[in-house]
Structure formats: C-alpha cells, structure tokens
N, C-alpha and C positions, 0 to 999 in steps of 0.2 A: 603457518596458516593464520588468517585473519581473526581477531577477535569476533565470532557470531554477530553479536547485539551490533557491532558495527556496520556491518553490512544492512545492506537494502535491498527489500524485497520486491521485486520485480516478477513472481507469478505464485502459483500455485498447484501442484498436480493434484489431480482431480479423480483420476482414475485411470486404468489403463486402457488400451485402443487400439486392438486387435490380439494376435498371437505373437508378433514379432519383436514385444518389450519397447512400443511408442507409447508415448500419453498421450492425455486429455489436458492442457494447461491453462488455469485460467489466469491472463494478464495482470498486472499490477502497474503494467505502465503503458505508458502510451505512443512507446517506442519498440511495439512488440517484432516487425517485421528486423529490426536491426538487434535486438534482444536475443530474441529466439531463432537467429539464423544460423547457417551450418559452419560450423568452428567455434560459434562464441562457446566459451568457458563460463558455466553458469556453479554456485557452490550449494551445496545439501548438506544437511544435518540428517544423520541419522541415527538416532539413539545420542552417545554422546560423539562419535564420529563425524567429524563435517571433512567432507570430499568433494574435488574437482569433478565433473559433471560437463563429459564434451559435446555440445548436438552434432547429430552428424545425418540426420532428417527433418524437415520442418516444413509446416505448413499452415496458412492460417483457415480455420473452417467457423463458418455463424458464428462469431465473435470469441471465438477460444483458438489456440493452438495445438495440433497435435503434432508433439516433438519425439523424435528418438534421439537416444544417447551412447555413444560409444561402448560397446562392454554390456550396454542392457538389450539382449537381445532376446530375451521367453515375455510370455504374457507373468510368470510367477514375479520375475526380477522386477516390472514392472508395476506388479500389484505392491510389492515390498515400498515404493517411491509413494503411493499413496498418501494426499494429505499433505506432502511434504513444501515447504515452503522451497522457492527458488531465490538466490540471493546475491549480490554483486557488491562489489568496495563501492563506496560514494564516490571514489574519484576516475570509476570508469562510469558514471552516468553524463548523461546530456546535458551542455548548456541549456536553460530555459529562457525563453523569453523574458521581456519586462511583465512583472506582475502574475508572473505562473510561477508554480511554488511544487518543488515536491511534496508528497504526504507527510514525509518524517522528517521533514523540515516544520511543519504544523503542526505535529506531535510535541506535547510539554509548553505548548505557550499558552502564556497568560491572555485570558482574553477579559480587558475592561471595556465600560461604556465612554463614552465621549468625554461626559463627565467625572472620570473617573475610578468609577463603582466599580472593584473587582466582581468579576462572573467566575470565574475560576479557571482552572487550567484543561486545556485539548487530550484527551484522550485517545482516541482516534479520527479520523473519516470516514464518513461512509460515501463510496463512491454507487451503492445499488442506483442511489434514486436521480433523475433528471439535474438537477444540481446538488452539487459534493454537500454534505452535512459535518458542519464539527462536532462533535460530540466532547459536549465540557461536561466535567466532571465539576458542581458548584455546589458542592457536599451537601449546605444546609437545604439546597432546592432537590437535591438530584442530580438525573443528567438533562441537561439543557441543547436541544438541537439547534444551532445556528447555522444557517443555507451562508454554504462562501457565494455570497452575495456581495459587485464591490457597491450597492446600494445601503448595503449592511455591512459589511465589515470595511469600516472607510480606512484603517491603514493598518498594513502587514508588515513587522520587521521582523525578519527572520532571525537574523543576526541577535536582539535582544530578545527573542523567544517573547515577543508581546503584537497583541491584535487587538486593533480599539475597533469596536460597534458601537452604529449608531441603530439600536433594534427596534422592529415597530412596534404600537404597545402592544403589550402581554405577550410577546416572543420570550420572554426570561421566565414568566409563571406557568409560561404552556405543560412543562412538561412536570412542573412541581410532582413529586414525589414518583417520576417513573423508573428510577432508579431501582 
C-alpha cells in the first residue's frame, strides 16, 4: 500500500446520504465526473488502516457527489467514512494544461517578491473563495493571503517549489498578525 502523505487528495466525505451506505462527497478536483465514477478505486484512512475503496454508484448533485462504495452498504457503515479524506497516487492524476497547477504541487513553495524579498512558504489553498488563495505561512507577519492571480503571482515553478509576486501595495501587511 502506498505511503499516505503521498497520495492526493481528490474529495472529502461529508456525510452520509440515505439508508443505503452512499455519501455526500465534496470534490478536491476538478476532474470529479472521471474521479468519482463507477469502478474507479479511490484509497481511505481509517484510524491507522488505509484501504481500497471501490464506487460502484455515483452521481453529481449542486456541486457535491454522492458516491456508493462496494461493501458499504447501511447508513451506520457509512456514517463510520465521515470526515474521511479520499485519496489517489499522483501518478494516476490528469495531465494539466500550461499554467494550471495542482494544489500539492503549491503546497511547500517558496513564494518571493520580484525583487527578491522572501514572503515565506505556501501552506495551503483555499479554493472557498472566487479565486484560489495561497496561504503563506511569513512567520514574522503571519499568514499572508495571496489571490493565484497571474497579475500577481508572475512565475510558478513547480519543480523548484518557488513563486515570484509582483503584489499590490499592502497585499503583504494586509493580513499582519492574523495568524
């Protein structure tokens, strides 16, 4: 079985969705109808167990999934999946276009100014809001939100885990001390 950390996460269950041991899953990507379709093999942690996880119903509803899985057939089996992260090897995801970037490929890089100035390192994304949010971790400021804007973030290398911005002013003190 695959190292956990390694894998990528591509949804979320949410809760369950009906009597018959289906979820509620909320996406992580954006390739959900080929994700979460009947036969794909999706993998779960649970407790310290991580297991194969086969859909074998799916459907997309107002911007969620609700998926069944082989073997979980009660409303109890599937309250038990609650909460649980859905997860897949990096080397069964999608090619991306130019200039599209998965999440955890964002994750751990360094993001400086044009000229230089380290802001610190990526944390997460937040994908809630209208455009994706990096969330740097710039210890002595906080967490610093920077919009993947390519008006703002003028160059992404994945590969050396580094993102240079060109931020507008007071984007870097916005968020001083909301950490």
């Amino acid at each position: 079985m695959d190292d956990w950390d390694a894998l990528v996460t591509v949804g979320r269950i949410v809760r369950p969705h009906g009597i018959r041991g289906q979820v509620v899953v909320a996406p992580e990507t954006d390739f959900g109808a080929a994700r979460f379709a009947i036969g794909s093999v999706l993998r779960i942690r649970l407790g310290d167990e991580v297991r194969d996880l086969t859909v074998d119903a799916s459907r997309e509803y107002d911007g969620r999934w609700v998926v069944g899985f082989a073997g979980v057939t009660t409303m109890n089996e599937a309250e038990a999946l609650r909460n649980a992260e859905l997860r897949v090897p990096p080397e069964g995801l999608h090619a991306l276009e130019r200039d599209r970037y998965y999440v955890h490929d964002l994750v751990d890089c360094e993001v400086v100014t044009e000229t230089g100035e380290s802001i610190g390192r990526v944390t997460r994304v937040e994908l809630a809001t209208g455009t994706p949010l990096l969330v740097v971790d710039a210890s002595k400021r906080g967490e610093v939100l920077v919009p993947l804007a390519d008006t703002i973030c003028r160059r992404i290398d994945v590969v050396e885990k580094r993102i240079e911005i060109d931020p507008p002013d007071g984007l870097i003190d916005l968020n001083k001390g909301r950490s």
